[in-house]
KOLGU-451880 format. One line per 4 residues: number of its first residue (from 1); their letters; for each residue x, y, z of C-alpha. Coordinates in steps of 0.1 Angstrom, whole numbers, plus 2048, in hexadecimal, padded with zeros to 3 digits. Each point is the difference from the previous one (the first is absolute). Layout:
<atoms>
NUM = a = X:Y:Z ~ ...
</atoms>
This chain:
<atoms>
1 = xxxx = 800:800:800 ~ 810:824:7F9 ~ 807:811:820 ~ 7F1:821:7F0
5 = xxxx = 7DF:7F0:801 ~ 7EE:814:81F ~ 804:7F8:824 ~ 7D8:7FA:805
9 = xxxx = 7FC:7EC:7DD ~ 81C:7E2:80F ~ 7F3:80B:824 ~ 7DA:7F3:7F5
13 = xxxx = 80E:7DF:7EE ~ 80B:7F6:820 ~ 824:800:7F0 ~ 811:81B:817
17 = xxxx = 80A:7FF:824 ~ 806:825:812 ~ 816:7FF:81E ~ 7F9:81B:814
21 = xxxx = 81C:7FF:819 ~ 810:81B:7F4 ~ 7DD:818:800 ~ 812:80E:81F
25 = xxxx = 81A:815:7E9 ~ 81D:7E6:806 ~ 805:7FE:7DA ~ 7E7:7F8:7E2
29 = xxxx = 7E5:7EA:7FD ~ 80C:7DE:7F4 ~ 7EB:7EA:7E4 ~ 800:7D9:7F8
33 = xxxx = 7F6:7F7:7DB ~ 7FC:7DA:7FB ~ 81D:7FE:819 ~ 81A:819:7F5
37 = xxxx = 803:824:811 ~ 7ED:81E:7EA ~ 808:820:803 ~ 7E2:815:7F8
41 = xxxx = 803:822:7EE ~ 7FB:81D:815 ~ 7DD:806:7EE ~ 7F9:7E1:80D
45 = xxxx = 80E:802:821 ~ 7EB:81E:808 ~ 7DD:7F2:7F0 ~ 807:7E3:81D
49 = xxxx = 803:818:81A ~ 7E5:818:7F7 ~ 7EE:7DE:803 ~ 80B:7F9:822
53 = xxxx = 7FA:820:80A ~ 7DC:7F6:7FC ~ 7FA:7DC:808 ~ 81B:800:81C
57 = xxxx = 7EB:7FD:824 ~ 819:812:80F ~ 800:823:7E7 ~ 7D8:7FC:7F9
61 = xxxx = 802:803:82E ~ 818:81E:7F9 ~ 7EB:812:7E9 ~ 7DE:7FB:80F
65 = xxxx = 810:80D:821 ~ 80C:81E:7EB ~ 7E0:805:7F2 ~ 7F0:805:81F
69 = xxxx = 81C:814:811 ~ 7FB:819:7DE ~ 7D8:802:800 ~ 805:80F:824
73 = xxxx = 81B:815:7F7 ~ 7ED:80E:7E2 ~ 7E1:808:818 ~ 813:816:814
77 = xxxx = 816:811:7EA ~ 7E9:800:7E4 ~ 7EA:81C:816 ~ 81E:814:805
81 = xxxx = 802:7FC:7D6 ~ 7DD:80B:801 ~ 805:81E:817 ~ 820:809:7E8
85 = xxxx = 7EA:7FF:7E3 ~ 7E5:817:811 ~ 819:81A:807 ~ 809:802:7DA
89 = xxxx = 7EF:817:7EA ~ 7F0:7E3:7EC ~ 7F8:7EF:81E ~ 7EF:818:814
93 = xxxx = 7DE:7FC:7E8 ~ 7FF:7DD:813 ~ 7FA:819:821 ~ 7DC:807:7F2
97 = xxxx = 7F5:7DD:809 ~ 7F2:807:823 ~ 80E:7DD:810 ~ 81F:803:7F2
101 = xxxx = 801:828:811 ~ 7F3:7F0:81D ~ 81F:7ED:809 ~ 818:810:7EA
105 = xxxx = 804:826:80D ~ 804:7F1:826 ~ 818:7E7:7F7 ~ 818:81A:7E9
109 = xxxx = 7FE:815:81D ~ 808:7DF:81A ~ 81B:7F0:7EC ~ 813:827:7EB
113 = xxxx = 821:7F4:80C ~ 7FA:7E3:7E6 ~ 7F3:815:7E7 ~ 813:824:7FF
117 = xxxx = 81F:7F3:801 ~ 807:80C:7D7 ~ 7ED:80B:7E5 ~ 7D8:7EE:800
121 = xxxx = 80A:7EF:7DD ~ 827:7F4:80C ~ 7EB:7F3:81E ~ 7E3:7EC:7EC
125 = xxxx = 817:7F2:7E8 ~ 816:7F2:81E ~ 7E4:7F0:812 ~ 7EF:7F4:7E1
129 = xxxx = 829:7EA:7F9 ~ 7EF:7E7:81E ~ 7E7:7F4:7E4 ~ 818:7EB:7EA
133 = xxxx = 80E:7E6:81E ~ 7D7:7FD:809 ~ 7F7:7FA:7DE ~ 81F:7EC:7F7
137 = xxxx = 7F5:7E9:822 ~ 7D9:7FD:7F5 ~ 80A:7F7:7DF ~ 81F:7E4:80C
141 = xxxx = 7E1:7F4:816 ~ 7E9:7FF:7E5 ~ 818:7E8:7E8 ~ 802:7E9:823
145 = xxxx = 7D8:7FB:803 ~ 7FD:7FC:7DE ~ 81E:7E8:7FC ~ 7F1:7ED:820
149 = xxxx = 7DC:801:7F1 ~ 80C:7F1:7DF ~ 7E5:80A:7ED ~ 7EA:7F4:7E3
153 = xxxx = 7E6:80E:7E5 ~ 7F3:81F:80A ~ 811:805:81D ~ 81F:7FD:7EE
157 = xxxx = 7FB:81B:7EC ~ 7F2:818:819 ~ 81E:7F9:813 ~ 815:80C:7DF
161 = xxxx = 7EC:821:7FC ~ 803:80A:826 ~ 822:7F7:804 ~ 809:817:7E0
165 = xxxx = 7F1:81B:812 ~ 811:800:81C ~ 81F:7FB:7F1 ~ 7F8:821:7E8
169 = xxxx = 7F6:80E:820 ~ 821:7FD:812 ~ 815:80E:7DF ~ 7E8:81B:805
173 = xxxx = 808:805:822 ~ 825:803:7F3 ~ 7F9:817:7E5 ~ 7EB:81C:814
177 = xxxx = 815:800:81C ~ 827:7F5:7F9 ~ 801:814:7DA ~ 7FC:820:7F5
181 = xxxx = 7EA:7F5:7E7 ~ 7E0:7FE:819 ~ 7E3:80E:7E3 ~ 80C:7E5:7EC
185 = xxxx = 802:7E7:817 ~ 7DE:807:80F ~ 7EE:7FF:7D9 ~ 815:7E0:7F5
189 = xxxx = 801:7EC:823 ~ 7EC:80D:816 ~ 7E0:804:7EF ~ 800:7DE:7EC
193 = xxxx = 80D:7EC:820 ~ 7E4:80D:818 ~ 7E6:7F4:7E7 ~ 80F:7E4:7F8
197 = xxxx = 804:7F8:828 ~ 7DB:80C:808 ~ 7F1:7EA:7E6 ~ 816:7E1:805
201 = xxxx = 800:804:825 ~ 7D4:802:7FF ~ 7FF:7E1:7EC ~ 81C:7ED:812
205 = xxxx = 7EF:805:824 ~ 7DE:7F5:7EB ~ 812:7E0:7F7 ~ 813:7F9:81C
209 = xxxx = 7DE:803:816 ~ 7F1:7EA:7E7 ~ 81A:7E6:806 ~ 7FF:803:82C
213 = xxxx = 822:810:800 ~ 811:801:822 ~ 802:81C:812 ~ 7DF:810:7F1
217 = xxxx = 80A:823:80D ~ 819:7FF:7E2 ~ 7E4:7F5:7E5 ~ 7E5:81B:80B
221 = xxxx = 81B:81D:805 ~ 80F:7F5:7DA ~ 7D7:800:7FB ~ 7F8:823:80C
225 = xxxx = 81F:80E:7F7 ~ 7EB:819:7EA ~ 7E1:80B:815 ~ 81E:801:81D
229 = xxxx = 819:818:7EB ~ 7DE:813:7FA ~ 7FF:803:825 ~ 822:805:809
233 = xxxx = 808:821:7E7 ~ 7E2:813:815 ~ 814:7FD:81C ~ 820:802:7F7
237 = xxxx = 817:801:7DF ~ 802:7EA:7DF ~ 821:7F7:80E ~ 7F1:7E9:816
241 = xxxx = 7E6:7EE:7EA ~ 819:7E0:7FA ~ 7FC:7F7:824 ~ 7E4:7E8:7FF
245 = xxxx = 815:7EC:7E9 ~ 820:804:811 ~ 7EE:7F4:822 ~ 7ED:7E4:7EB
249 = xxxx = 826:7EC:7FB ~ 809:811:820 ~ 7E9:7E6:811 ~ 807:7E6:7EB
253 = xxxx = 825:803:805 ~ 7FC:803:824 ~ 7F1:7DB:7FF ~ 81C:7F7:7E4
257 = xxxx = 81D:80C:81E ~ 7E9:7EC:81D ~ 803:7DD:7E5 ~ 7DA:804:803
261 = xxxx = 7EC:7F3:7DE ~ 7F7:819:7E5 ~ 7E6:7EF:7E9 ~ 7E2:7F0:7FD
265 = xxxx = 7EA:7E8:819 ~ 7ED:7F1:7EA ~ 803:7EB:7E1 ~ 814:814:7EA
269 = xxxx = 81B:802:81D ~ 822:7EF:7EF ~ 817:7ED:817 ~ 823:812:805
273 = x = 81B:7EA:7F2
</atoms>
């Protein structure tokens, strides 16, 4: 067999052996081929370990644990984002909402220290930097339930469409607040990715409830993700609309980093290997 053949093509035909002593960064990963040593390309060598990276109990533990530790993170400073925002000249139409006056004008006064420490936009763009790890952790978490769910049919493909979103979504992320190129980033990224999210996320909750997916509170906040952004920009800032989804894998990934199930009880429930 030609060892330029890919490393999942031999993996699947049972013909390749991967010893993963040296996963610890004591050299590189060592391959048997019909009993000789192959040394995989470095293509290769990295498609294996983003595979890892999502099969491997130990990382999918990491990054449901990160996942969770980020959705609290992006609560808290994602208000201070908001309040950042409604100090900006754009954002201070977002003021005329009475709840989000309500809270806002106390807690600018409460918390100015945070705020008034440069310019309002150098301070929004700083705070708004926290989105990309929470994204990046939702998303990671999001590749892990699906990997663990192993999908079929429908479900497959809904999984496909929501998991493009979010990835769009967290280039986004990048674009408005690591370039200078934010206008561009917002009508190329940001725009497409939140639809693509909201639509994907509505019909992957549907589906997931459909299929007695465990823990529910991820299914019906993936759902309501849209009656709940609805909700959440009366109060406070567009900013913060992604955190239904971010909290939906949150709780999943909490129960991923416990080693607690995340699939279906009934029928359609596969077996993990």
């Amino acid at each position: 067999m030609c060892p330029r053949e890919s490393v999942e093509g031999v993996a699947s035909a049972g013909l390749l052996s991967l010893n993963l002593s040296l996963a610890t960064g004591l050299g590189e990963p060592q391959y048997r081929l019909a009993g000789l040593k192959y040394r995989p390309t470095k293509r290769q060598r990295g498609s294996v370990r983003g595979v890892l990276l999502l099969t491997s109990p130990a990382a999918q533990r990491l990054i449901g644990r990160f996942a969770w530790i980020m959705a609290w993170v992006g609560l808290v400073v994602g208000e201070l984002h908001a309040l950042a925002r409604h100090a900006t000249t754009d954002g201070k139409e977002d003021l005329n909402q009475p709840l989000t006056r309500a809270w806002s004008v106390p807690a600018s006064h409460v918390l100015r220290p945070l705020l008034d420490w440069s310019d309002p936009y150098t301070v929004y763009l700083t705070y708004g930097k926290i989105w990309l790890p929470v994204f990046a952790a939702f998303t990671l978490c999001a590749f892990v339930v699906q990997q663990r769910r192993r999908p079929a049919g429908l479900e497959k493909w809904v999984w496909r469409v929501a998991l493009t979103g979010y990835v769009i979504a967290t280039l986004s992320v990048f674009g408005d607040y690591y370039t200078p190129w934010t206008e561009q980033s917002f009508l190329l990224l940001s725009v497409p990715g939140l639809l693509i999210s909201l639509l994907g996320s509505t019909v992957l909750g549907i589906v997931l409830l459909r299929d007695r997916f465990r823990p529910r509170s991820t299914a019906w906040l993936l759902a309501l993700c849209i009656p709940l952004l609805i909700g959440i920009v009366q109060v406070t800032s567009l900013g913060n609309a992604a955190l239904p989804v971010i909290f939906a894998f949150a709780i999943a990934g909490r129960r991923i980093a416990r080693d607690q199930p995340v699939a279906a009880t009934g029928p359609r429930l596969r077996p993990d290997p």
